[in-house]
DRENNU-169573 format. One line per field, with one value per residue (C-alpha): residue number from 1; x, y, z; residue in one letter. Coordinates in steps of 0.25 Angstrom, whole numbers, plus 5000, padded with zeros to 4 digits. Layout:
N
seq: [NUM,...]
east: [X,...]
north: [Y,...]
up: [Z,...]
type: [A,...]
***
This chain:
286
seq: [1,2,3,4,5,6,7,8,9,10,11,12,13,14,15,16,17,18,19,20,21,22,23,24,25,26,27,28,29,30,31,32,33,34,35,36,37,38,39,40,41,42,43,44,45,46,47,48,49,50,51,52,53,54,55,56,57,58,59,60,61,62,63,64,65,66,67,68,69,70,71,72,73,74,75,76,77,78,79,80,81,82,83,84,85,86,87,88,89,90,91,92,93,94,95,96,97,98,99,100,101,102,103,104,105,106,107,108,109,110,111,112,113,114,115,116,117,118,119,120,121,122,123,124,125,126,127,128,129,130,131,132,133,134,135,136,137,138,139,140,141,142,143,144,145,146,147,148,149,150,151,152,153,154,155,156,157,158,159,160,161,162,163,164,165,166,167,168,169,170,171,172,173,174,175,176,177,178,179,180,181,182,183,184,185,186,187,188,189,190,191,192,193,194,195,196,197,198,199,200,201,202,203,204,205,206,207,208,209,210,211,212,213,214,215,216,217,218,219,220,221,222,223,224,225,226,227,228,229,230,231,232,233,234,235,236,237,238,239,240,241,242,243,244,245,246,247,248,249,250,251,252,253,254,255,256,257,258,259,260,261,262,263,264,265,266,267,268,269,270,271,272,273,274,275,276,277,278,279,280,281,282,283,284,285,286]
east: [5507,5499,5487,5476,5462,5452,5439,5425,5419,5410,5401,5399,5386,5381,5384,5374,5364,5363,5352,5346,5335,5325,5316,5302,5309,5312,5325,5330,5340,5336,5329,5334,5334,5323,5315,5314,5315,5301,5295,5297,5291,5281,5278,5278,5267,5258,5261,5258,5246,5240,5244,5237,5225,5223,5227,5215,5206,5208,5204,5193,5186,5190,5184,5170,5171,5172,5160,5152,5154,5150,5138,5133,5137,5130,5117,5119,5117,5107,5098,5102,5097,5086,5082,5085,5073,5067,5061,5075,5081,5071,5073,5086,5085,5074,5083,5093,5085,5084,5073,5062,5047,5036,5020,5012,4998,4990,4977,4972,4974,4984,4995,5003,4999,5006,5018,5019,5017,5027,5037,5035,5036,5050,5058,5049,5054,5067,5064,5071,5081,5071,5059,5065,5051,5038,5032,5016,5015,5008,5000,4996,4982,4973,4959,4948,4936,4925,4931,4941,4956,4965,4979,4981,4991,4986,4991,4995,4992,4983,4986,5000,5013,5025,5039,5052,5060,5068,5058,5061,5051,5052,5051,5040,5031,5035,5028,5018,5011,5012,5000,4990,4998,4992,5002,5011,5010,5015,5016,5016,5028,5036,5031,5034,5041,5040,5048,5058,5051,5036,5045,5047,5034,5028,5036,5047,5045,5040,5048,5044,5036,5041,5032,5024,5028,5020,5018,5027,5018,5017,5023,5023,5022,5026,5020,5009,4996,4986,4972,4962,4946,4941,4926,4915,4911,4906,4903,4888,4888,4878,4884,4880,4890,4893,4902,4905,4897,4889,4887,4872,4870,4871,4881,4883,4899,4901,4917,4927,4942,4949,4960,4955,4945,4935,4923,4913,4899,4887,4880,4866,4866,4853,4847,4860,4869,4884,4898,4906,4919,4915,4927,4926,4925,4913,4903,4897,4890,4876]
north: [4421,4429,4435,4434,4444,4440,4434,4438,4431,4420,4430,4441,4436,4429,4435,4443,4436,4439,4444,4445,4457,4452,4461,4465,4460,4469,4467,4469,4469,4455,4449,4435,4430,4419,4429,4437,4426,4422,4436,4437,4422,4426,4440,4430,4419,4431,4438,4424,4423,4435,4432,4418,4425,4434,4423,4416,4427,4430,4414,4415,4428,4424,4409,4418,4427,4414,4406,4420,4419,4406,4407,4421,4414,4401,4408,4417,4404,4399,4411,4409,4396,4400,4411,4406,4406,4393,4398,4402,4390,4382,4391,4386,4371,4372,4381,4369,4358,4350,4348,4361,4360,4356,4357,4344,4343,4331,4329,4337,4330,4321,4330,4321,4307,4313,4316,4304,4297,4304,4303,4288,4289,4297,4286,4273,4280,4285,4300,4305,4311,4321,4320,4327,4333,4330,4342,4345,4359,4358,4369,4370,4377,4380,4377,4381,4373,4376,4382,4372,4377,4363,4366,4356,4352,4355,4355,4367,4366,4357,4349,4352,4344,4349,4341,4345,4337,4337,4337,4327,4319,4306,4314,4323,4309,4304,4315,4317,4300,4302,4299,4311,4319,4327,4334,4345,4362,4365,4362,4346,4341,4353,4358,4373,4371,4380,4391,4390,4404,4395,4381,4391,4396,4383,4374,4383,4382,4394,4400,4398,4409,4415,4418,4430,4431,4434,4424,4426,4430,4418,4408,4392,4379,4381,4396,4396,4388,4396,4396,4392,4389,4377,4375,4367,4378,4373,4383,4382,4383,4392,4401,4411,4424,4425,4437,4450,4459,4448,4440,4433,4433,4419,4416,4403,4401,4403,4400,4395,4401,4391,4399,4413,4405,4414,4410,4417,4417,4422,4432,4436,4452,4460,4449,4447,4435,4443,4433,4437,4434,4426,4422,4407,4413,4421,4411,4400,4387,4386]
up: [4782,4771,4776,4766,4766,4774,4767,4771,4782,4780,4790,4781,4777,4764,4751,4745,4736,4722,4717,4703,4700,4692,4685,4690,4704,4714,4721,4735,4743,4749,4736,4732,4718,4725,4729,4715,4706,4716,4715,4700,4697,4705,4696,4683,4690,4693,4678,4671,4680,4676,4662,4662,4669,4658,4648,4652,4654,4640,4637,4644,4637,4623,4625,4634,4619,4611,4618,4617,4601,4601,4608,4602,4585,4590,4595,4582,4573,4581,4578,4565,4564,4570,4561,4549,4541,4536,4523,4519,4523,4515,4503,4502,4503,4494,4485,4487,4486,4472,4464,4463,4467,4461,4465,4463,4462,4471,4474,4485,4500,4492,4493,4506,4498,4485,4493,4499,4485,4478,4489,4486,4472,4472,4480,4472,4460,4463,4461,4474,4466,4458,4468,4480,4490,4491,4498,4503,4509,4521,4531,4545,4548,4559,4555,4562,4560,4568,4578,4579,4575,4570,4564,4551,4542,4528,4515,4510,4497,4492,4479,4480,4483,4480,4475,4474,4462,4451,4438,4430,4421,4431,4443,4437,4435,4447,4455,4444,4445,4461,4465,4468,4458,4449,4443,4444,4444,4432,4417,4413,4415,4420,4433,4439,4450,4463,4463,4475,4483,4480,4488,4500,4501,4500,4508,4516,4531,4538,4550,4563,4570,4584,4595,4591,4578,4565,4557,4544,4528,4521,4532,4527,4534,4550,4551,4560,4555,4547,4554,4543,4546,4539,4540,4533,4523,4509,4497,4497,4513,4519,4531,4541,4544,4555,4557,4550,4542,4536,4550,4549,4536,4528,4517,4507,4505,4490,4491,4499,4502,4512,4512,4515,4526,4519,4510,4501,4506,4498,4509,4505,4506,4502,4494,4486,4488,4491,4492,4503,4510,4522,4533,4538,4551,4546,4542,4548,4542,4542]
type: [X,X,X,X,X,X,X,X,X,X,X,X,X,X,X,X,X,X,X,X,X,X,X,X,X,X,X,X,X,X,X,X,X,X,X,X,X,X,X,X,X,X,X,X,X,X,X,X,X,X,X,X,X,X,X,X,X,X,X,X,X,X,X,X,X,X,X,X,X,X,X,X,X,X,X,X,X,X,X,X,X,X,X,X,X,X,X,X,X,X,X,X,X,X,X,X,X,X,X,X,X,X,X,X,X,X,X,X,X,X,X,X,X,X,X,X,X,X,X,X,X,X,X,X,X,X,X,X,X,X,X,X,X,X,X,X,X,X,X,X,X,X,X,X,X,X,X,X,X,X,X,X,X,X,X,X,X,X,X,X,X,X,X,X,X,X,X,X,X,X,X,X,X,X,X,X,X,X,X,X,X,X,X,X,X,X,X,X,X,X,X,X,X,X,X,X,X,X,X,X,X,X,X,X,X,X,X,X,X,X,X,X,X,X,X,X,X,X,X,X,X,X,X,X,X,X,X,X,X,X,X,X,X,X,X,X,X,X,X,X,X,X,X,X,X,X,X,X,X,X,X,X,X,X,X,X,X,X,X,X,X,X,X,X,X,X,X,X,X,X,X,X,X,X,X,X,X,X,X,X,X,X,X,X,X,X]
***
């Protein structure tokens, strides 16, 4: 009977386990591939966490920059809108527009009725084509009459309407037979037309004034109203001073100057009649 080698026991304790070194993993004598393959998973959830985290973070501060642009062009514009300035904009839709102005002479207080007539006319005879604007620059004022201040609405210039149109010969006889026409500035039967720096002054809007701010030189319609003093003087009027170097002494109005709220008085001064210039507020009716 052959003898063979003896095997190993079942009892000599189960085979070593075989282990697999992963990098970043450190490896020990009773580390399982479970146990590294756990560890190293773990390491790569943390690493993709801090990665999304700063991913994210990143998102989130270019979307803050991005709403902070937004907001700082938007309130830019917005000033801009705000500031821009009316007389410039209005140069340049009248520079645009067709058609160039004309000055129109009416009967004085008819200037609104020739407006209204002409604007009839332009559509009963067809003329919207060449006549395009019927325009009566108007004025607020304070007056002050007897002691009384009032703001009104005036015309500004009295007489006058102005038109915007195409000159033509129809068009020209179409504002010319308005009623309350009585003719055109200018030559016969070729007008001047306003040049367009004379449009602006006329009829360009003026800017608004902020709180506490002068009033801007030469400001049109929408400035502050000019405070004018109407009162019942006559030429021929006798009127008492009543304060300045003249105070007392008695005047007779030679002339009138509405606008410069001044007249011309005739003050009696050593036995000789003298004019002199004489506020409104310095004189009083007798």
């Amino acid at each position: 009977m052959t003898d063979f080698p003896a095997t190993e026991s079942a009892d000599a304790g189960p085979a070593p386990a075989l282990v697999f070194q992963t990098e970043g993993a450190e490896v020990t004598p009773d580390t399982y591939v479970g146990d590294v393959v756990s560890e190293t998973s773990a390491d790569h959830v943390v690493d993709e966490l801090i990665i999304d985290e700063a991913v994210a973070e990143e998102v989130i501060a270019a979307e803050v920059e991005a709403e902070v642009v937004a907001a700082v062009v938007e309130e830019a514009v917005d000033e801009a809108v705000e500031e821009e300035d009316p007389v410039e904009a209005f140069r340049e839709q009248m520079r645009m527009a067709a058609g160039e102005w004309f000055v129109v002479h009416s009967y004085a207080g008819y200037e609104n009725r020739v407006k209204s007539n002409l604007e009839t006319r332009i559509i009963s005879l067809n003329m919207e084509d060449y006549i395009f604007q019927v325009e009566v620059p108007m004025e607020e004022v304070t007056e002050i009459k007897q002691g009384q201040r009032k703001l009104v609405r005036r015309t500004k210039f009295p007489g006058y309407v102005l038109v915007r149109m195409d000159l033509t010969d129809e068009s020209w006889g179409a504002v010319r037979h308005t009623p309350g026409v009585t003719g055109f500035v200018g030559h016969g039967h070729q007008p001047s037309p306003l040049s367009l720096d004379e449009v602006v002054a006329i009829l360009a809007p003026a800017p608004e004034r902020k709180p506490g701010a002068p009033a801007a030189a030469g400001a049109g319609a929408g400035a502050a109203p000019t405070e004018v003093r109407v009162v019942d003087f006559s030429v021929g009027d006798s009127v008492t001073v009543v304060d300045g170097p003249f105070a007392t002494l008695h005047a007779t109005i030679s002339e009138i100057n509405i606008e410069a709220q001044k007249v011309t008085g005739l003050v009696e001064i050593f036995g000789r009649e003298t004019p002199v210039e004489l506020a409104f507020g310095q004189i009083q009716k007798n």
